[in-house]
C-alpha positions in Angstrom: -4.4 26.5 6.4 -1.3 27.3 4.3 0.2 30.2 4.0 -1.6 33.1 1.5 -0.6 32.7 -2.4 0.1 28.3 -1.5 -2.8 26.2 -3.0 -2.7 22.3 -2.5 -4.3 20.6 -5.4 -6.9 18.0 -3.7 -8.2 16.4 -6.4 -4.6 15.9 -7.8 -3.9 14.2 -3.9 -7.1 12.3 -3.8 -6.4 10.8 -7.4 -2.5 10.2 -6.4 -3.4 8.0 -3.6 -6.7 6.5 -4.4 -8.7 8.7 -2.6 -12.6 8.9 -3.1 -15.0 11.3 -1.7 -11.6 12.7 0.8 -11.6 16.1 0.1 -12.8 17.4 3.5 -10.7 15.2 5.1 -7.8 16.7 3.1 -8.5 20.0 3.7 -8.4 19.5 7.2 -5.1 17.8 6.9 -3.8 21.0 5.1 -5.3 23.3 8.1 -3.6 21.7 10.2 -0.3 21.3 8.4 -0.3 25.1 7.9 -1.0 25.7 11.6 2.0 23.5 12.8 4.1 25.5 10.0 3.0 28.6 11.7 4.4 27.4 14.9 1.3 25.7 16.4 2.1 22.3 17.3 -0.7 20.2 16.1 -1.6 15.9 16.9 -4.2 14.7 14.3 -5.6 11.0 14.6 -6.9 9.2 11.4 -9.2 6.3 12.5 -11.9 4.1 11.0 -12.4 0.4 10.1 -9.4 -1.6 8.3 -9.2 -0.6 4.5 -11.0 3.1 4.5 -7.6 5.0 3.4 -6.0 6.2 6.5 -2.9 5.4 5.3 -3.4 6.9 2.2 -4.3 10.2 4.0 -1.1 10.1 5.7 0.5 9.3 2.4 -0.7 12.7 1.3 0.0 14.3 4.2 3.3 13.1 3.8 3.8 14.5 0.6 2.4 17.6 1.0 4.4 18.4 4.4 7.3 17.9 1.7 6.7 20.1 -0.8 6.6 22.7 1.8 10.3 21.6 2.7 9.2 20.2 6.1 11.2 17.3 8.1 8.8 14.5 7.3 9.8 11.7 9.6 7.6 7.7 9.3 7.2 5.2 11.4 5.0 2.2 10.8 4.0 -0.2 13.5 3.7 -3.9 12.5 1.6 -6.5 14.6 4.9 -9.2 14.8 7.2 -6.3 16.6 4.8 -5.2 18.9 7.4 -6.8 22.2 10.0 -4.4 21.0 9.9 -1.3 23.4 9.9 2.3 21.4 9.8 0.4 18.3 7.4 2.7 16.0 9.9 6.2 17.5 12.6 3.9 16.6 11.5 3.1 13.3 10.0 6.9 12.7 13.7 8.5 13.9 16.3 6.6 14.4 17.9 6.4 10.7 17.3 10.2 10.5 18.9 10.5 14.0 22.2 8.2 12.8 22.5 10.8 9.6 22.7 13.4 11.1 25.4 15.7 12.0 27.1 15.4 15.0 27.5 18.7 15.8 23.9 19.3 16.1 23.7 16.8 18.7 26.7 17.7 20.9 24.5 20.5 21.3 22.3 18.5 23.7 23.5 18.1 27.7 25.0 14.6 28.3 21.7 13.8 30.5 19.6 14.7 27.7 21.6 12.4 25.3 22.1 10.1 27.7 17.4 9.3 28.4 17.6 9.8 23.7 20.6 7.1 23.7 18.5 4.4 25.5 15.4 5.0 23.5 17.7 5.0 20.0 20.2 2.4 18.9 21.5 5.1 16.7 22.6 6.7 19.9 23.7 4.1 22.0 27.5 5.0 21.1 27.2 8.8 22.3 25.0 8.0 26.0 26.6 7.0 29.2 24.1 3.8 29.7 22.3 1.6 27.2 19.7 0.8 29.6 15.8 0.8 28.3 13.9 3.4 30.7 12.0 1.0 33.0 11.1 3.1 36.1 8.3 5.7 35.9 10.6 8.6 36.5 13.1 7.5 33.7 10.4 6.3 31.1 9.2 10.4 32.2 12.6 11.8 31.5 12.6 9.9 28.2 9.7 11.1 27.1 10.8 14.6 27.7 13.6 14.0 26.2 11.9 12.8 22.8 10.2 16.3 22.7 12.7 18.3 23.3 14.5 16.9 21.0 11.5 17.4 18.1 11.7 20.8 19.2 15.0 21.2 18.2 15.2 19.4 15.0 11.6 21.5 14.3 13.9 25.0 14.9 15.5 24.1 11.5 12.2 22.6 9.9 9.0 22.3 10.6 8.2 18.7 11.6 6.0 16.1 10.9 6.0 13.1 12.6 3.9 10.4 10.4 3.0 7.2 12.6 1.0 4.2 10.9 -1.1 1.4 12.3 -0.4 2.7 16.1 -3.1 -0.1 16.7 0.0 -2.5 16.7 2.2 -0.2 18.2 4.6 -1.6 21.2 3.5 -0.3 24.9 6.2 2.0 25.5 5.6 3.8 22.0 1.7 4.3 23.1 2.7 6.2 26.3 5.6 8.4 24.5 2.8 9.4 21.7 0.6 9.8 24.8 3.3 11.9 26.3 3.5 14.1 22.9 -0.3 14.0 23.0 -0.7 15.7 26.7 2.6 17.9 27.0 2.5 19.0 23.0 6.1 20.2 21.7 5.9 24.3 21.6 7.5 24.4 18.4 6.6 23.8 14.4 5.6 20.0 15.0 3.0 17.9 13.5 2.2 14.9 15.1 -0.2 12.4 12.9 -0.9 8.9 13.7 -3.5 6.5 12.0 -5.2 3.4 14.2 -8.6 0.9 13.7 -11.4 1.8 15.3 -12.0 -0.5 18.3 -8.6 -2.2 18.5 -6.3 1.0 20.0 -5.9 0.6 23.4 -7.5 3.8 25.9 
């Protein structure tokens, strides 16, 4: 839903990225775009057999979330990385993270900063211990971490989190998008993720 007076133009979308026959699909992309704006954190999943346009429906997703001025941040995961832990998060945040202002994260306790600096290279320099989480309580306190920190960038913006092919994705990535999935950020936050049908683990 977006907001009253905003239109999306769907069959301009559907003929940008090669869509057919997507409109539904589209819409409900909007809905929940507008939702998440509103303040409703939202997770959509796009899945099907290899080549039916979920990455194109991101794609517009993508571009829609921008032209209402939200933080768009994209991660792909690819099947030759899928050893490296946090990888896709990595990939999705970490150049955004190494942009941005330092001010806004001395904001964050050391503890906090210290559980984002061993999930982000882009962080390393700021944390206290470069360590990847390995024990069930710290990959927890990661996790945590990782929202609260959407939460704060999504104060500023509405964000959208954009993951592709999570089919590939590294462990440790599957259980923090698990993580986001169960304990969803209570803030303006989008979470969308596209995997094949049949080869995503439970």
């Amino acid at each position: 839903m977006l907001a009253p007076g905003e239109r999306w133009n769907v069959g301009r979308a559907m003929s940008d990225h090669g869509l057919v026959g997507r409109g539904d699909d589209l819409a409900l992309l909007a809905s929940a775009l507008g939702a998440a704006r509103a303040g409703t954190s939202q997770f959509v999943a796009i899945h099907g057999e290899p080549g039916i346009g979920k990455s194109s429906l991101l794609g517009a997703l993508r571009e829609l979330a921008e032209s209402h001025e939200c933080l768009v941040l994209s991660g792909r995961a690819t099947e030759i990385e899928r050893e490296l832990p946090y990888g896709l998060l990595v990939d999705a945040l970490d150049a955004y993270l190494e942009a941005l202002d330092p001010k806004v994260l001395g904001r964050l306790a050391p503890d906090e900063l210290d559980e984002l600096a061993s999930v982000f290279p882009a962080l390393r320099s700021l944390g206290s211990r470069d360590a990847r989480p390995t024990t069930v309580a710290e990959r927890f306190r990661a996790h945590y971490a990782v929202r609260e920190l959407l939460e704060r960038l999504a104060a500023r913006h509405p964000v959208v989190l954009a993951l592709d092919d999570l089919h590939w994705s590294d462990g440790a990535s599957l259980e923090l998008v698990g993580h986001l999935l169960r304990r969803r950020p209570d803030a303006a936050v989008l979470v969308a993720a596209t995997y094949r049908t049949g080869q995503a683990g439970a």
